[in-house]
C-alpha positions as CSV (number, residue, x, y, z in Angstrom):
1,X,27.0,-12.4,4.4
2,X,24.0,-10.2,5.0
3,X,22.3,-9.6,1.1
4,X,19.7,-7.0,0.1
5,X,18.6,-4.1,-1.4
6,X,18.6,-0.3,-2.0
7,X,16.5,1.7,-3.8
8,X,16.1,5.7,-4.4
9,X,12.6,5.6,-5.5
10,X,12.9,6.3,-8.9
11,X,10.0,7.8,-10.8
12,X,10.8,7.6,-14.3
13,X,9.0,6.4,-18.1
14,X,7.9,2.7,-17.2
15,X,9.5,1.0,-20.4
16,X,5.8,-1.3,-20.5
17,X,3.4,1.3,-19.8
18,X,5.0,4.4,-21.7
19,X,3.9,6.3,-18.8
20,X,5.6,8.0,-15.7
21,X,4.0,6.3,-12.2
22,X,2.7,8.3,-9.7
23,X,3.9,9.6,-7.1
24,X,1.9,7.6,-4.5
25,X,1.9,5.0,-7.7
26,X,5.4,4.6,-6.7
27,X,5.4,4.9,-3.3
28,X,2.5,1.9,-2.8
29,X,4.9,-0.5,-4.9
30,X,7.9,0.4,-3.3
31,X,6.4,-0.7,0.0
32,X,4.8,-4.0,-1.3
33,X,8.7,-4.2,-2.6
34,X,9.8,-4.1,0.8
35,X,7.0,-6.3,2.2
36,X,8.5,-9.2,-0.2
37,X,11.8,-8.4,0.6
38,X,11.0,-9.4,4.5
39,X,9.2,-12.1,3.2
40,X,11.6,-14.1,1.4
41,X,14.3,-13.4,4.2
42,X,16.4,-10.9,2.6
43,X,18.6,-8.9,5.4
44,X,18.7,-5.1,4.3
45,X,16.3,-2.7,2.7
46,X,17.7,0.9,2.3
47,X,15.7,3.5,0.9
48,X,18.1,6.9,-0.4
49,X,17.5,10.0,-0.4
50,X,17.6,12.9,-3.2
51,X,15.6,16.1,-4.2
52,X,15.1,15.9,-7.6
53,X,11.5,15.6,-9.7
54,X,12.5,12.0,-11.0
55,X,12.9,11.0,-7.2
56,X,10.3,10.0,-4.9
57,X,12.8,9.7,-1.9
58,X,13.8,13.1,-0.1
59,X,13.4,11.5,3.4
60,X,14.0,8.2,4.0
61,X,13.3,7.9,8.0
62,X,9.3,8.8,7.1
63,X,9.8,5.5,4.1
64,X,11.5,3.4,6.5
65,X,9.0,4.4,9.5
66,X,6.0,2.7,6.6
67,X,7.9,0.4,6.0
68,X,9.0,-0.7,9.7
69,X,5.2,-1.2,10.5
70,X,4.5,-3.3,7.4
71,X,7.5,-6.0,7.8
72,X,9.4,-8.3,10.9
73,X,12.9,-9.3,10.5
74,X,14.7,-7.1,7.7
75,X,16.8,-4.1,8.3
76,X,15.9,-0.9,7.3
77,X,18.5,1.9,6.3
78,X,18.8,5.0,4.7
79,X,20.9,4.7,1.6
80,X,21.7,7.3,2.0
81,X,21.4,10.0,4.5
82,X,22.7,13.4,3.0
83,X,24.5,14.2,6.6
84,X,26.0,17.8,4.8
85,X,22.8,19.4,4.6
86,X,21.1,18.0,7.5
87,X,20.4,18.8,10.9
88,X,22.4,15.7,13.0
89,X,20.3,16.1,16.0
90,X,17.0,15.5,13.5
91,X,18.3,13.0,11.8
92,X,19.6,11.0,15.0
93,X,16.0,11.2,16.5
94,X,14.2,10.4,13.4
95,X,16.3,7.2,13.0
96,X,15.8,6.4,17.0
97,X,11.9,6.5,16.5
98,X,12.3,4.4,13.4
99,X,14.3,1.9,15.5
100,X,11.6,1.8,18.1
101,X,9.1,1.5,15.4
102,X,10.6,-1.6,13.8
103,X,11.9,-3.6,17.7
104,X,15.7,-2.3,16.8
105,X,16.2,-2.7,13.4
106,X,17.4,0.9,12.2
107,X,20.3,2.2,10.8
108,X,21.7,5.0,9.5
109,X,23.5,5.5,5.8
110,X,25.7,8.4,6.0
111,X,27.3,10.3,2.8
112,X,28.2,13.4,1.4
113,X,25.6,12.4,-1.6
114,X,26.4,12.4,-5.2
115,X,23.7,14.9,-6.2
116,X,24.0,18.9,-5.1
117,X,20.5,20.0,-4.9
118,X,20.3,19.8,-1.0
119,X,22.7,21.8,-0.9
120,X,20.8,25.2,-2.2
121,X,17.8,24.1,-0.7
122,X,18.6,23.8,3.1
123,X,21.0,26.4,2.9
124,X,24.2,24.9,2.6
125,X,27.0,26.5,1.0
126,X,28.4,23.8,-1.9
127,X,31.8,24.6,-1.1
128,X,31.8,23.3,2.1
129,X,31.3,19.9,1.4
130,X,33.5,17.7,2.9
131,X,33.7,20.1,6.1
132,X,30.2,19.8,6.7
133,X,30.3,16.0,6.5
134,X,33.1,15.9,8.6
135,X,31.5,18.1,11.3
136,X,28.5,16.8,11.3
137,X,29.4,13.2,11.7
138,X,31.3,14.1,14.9
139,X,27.9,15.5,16.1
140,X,26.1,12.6,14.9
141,X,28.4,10.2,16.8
142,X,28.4,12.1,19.6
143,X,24.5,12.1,19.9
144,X,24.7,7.8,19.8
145,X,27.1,8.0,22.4
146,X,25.3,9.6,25.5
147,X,21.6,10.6,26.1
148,X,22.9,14.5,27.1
149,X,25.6,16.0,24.9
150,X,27.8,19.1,24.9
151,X,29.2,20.1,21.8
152,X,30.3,22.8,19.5
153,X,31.6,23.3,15.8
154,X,31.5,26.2,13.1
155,X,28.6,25.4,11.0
156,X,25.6,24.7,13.8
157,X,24.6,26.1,16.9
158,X,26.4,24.7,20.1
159,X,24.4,22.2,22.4
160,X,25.3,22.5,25.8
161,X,24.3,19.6,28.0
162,X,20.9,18.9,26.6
163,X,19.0,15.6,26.2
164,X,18.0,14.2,22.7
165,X,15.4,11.8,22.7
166,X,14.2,9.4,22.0
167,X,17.3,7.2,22.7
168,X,16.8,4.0,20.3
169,X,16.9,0.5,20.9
170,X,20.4,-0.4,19.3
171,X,23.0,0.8,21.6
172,X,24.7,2.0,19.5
173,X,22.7,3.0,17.1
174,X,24.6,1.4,13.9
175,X,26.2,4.4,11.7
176,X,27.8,3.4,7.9
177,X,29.6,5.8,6.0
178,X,28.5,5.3,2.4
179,X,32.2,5.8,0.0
180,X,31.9,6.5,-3.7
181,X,35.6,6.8,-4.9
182,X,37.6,8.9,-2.4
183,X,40.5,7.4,-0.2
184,X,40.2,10.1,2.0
185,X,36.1,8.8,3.3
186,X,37.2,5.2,3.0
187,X,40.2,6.4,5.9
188,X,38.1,8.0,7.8
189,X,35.4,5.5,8.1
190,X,38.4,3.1,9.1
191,X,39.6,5.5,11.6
192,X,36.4,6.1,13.1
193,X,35.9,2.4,13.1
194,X,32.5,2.7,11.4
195,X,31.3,-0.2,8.9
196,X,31.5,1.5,4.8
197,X,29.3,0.5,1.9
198,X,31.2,1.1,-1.2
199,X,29.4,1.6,-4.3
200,X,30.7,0.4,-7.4
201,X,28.7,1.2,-10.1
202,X,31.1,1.7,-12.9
203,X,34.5,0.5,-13.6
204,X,36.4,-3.1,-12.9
205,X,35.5,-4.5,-9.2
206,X,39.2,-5.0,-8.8
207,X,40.0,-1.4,-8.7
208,X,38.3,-0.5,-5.7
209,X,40.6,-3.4,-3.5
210,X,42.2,-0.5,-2.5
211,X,39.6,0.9,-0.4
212,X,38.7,-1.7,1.2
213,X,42.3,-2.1,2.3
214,X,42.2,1.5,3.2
215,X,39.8,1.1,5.5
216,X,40.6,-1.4,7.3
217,X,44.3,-0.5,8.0
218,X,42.9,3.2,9.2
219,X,40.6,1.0,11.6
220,X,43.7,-1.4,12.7
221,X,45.9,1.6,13.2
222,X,43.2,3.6,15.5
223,X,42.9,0.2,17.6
224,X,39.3,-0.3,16.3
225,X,38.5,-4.3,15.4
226,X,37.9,-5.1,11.9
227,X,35.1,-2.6,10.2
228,X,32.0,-3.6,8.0
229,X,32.2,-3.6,4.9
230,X,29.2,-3.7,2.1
231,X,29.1,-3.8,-1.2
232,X,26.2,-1.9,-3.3
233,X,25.8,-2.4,-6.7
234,X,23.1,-1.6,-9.7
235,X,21.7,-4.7,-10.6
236,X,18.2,-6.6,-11.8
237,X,17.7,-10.6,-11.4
238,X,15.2,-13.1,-14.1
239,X,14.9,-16.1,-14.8
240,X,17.3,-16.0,-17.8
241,X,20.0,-14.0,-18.1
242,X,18.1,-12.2,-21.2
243,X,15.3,-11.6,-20.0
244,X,17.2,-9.7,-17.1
245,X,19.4,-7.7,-20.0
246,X,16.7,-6.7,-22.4
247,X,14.4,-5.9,-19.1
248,X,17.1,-3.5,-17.2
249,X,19.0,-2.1,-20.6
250,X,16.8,1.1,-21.0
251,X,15.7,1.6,-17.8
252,X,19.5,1.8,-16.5
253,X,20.3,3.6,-20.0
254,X,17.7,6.2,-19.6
255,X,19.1,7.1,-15.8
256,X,22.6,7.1,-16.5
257,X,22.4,9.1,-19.9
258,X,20.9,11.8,-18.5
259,X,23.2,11.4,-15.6
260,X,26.0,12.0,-18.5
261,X,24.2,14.9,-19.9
262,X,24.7,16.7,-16.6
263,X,28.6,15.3,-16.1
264,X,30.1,15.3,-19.1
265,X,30.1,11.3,-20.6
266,X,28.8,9.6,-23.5
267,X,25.3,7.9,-24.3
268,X,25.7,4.1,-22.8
269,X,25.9,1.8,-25.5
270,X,24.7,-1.9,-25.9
271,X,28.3,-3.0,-26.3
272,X,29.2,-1.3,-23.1
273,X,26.2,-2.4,-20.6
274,X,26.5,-6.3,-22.1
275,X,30.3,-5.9,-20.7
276,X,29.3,-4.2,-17.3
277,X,27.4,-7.6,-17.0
278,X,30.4,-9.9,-17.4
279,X,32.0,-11.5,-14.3
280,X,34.4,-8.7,-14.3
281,X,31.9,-6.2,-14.5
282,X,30.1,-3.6,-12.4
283,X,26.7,-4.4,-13.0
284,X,24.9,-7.3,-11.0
285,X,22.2,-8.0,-14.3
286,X,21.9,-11.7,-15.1
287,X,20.4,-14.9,-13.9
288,X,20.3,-16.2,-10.5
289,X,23.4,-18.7,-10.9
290,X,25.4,-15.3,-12.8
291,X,24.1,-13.3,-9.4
292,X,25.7,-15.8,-7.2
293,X,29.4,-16.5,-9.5
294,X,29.2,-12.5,-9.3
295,X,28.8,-12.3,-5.6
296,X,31.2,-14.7,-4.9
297,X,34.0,-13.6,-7.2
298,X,33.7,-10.1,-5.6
299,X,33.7,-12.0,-2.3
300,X,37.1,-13.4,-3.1
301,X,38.1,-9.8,-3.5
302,X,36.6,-7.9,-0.6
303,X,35.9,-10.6,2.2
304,X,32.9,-8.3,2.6
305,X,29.8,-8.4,5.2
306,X,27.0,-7.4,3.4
307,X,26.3,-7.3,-0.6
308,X,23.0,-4.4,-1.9
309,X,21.8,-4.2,-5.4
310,X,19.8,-1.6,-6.9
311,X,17.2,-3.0,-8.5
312,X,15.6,0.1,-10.0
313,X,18.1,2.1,-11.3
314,X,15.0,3.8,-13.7
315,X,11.5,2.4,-13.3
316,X,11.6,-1.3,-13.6
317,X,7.7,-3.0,-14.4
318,X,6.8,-3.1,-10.8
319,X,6.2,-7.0,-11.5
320,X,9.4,-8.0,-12.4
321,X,10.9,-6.6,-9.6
322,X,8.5,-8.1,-7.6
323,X,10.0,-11.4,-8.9
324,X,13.9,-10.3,-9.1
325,X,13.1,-10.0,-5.4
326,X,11.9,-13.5,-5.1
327,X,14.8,-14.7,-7.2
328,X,17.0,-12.9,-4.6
329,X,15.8,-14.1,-2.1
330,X,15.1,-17.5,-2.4
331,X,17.5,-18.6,-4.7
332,X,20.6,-16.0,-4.7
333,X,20.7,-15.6,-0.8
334,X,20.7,-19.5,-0.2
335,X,23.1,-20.5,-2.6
336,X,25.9,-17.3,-1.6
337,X,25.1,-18.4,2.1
338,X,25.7,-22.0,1.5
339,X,28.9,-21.3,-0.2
340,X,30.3,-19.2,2.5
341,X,28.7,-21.4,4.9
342,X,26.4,-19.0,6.5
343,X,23.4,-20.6,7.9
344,X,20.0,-19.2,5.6
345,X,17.9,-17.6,8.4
């Protein structure tokens, strides 16, 4: 199983400090973050992308480019790439330079995204939201498959016979479809035989089975061999499981009440975070040896390929995920590996 992390760059009230980082602030730990991920051989670092104030990420390709030139071995993704406001052809090339920045080790994150503000501020109308996906994936595919392509749709420009370039080093250049809780995205990553990360950030594991099966009957029945699948998660990793609770509580609090303000759901309560945390939980928050019971119960479930934790859902001190890093990567990672009895690169 591949294991790592995802981020969106959060820029919110550092629970230590009392104060808001910086924008560059944020941006010089998040990279140092990603230097130590490499470092302790962890497989995946995805950096996500959203246009709000208390966001730092609004284009991952530029982060992952930084970050491609500061590390060696890990995998670097968008996490993800709003594909329904953007310009395929521009996000094809920018991933292809970032995979000949980093020796071929690029990928792309696509989703429909679970904020709106892109949509107003490339132009986008919000009603359109799963046709624009939908369209613009077949563009995006397209653009992996062959260095010229011909192509038309409703909602871009046609391209007829032109080169996009740079070509990448993966061919093909490796496309996931990110799934929050629709059937329907889960079917059609299995029908385009395209890996899925499935976020499940709320709710009992076992629920989502169903998508997972989803997806890879669609791939089964289109011919495709067995999909991809990941796993991403909110998360933080101490020493004790404590010291991880009391660390990640308001933080994570903070982020998703505010999130509720906007949707419609209750404050998060003590009572209800200690609970997300329990095997049967959504959360990932704990001790190493609760990270790895965690990963491998949901293993049991999903048979998946790859498991990614947020870290920093809400500024985190910049030191202690420094070392929930190190925890993942040198303790968590070895131990899920040796259980599954994948060899620890």
């Amino acid at each position: 199983m591949e294991i790592g992390i995802y981020t969106f760059v959060e820029r919110t009230r550092d629970p230590e400090t009392g104060r808001v980082p910086s924008p560059e602030e944020r941006m010089k730990n998040l990279l140092e973050e990603i230097e130590l991920a490499d470092q302790v051989g962890l497989d995946v670092f995805g950096s996500g992308e959203h246009h709000r104030p208390e966001y730092v990420a609004s284009s991952p390709p530029v982060v992952m480019a930084a970050a491609a030139a500061r590390t060696k071995n890990i995998r670097l993704t968008s996490a993800v790439t709003v594909l329904s406001s953007d310009d395929p052809v521009r996000v094809f090339q920018q991933h292809a330079t970032v995979d000949l920045i980093s020796g071929g080790r690029a990928e792309i994150m696509a989703g429909r995204g679970s904020f709106i503000e892109s949509f107003p501020l490339f132009g986008y109308d919000l009603h359109l939201y799963d046709e624009l996906f939908e369209e613009k994936l077949d563009l995006l595919l397209k653009l992996r498959e062959s260095e010229r392509v011909t192509w038309s749709g409703k909602h871009r420009p046609p391209i007829d016979d032109l080169g996009v370039y740079p070509r990448p080093v993966q061919n093909p250049l490796p496309v996931w479809i990110a799934v929050g809780g629709t059937p329907q995205s889960a079917i059609r990553a299995g029908r385009l035989g395209l890996p899925m990360a499935l976020a499940i950030i709320g709710g009992i594991p076992e629920r989502f089975k169903v998508f997972a099966e989803l997806h890879r009957k669609a791939a089964e029945e289109a011919g495709h061999p067995r999909p991809k699948l990941s796993i991403n998660s909110h998360g933080f990793i101490a020493e004790t499981s404590q010291e991880a609770a009391d660390t990640a509580f308001i933080p994570l609090k903070t982020v998703m009440d505010q999130l509720g303000r906007e949707r419609g759901w209750p404050p998060m309560t003590r009572e209800q975070y200690e609970a997300s945390r329990t095997l049967r939980g959504a959360n990932f928050i704990g001790s190493p040896e609760q990270i790895v019971e965690k990963i491998l119960y949901q293993h049991e479930i999903f048979q998946h390929d790859r498991f990614l934790i947020q870290l920093s859902v809400g500024t985190m001190p910049h030191k202690k995920v420094l070392k929930a890093i190190e925890l993942l990567g040198t303790k968590v990672a070895p131990a899920v590996r040796k259980a599954l009895g994948v060899a620890f690169r």
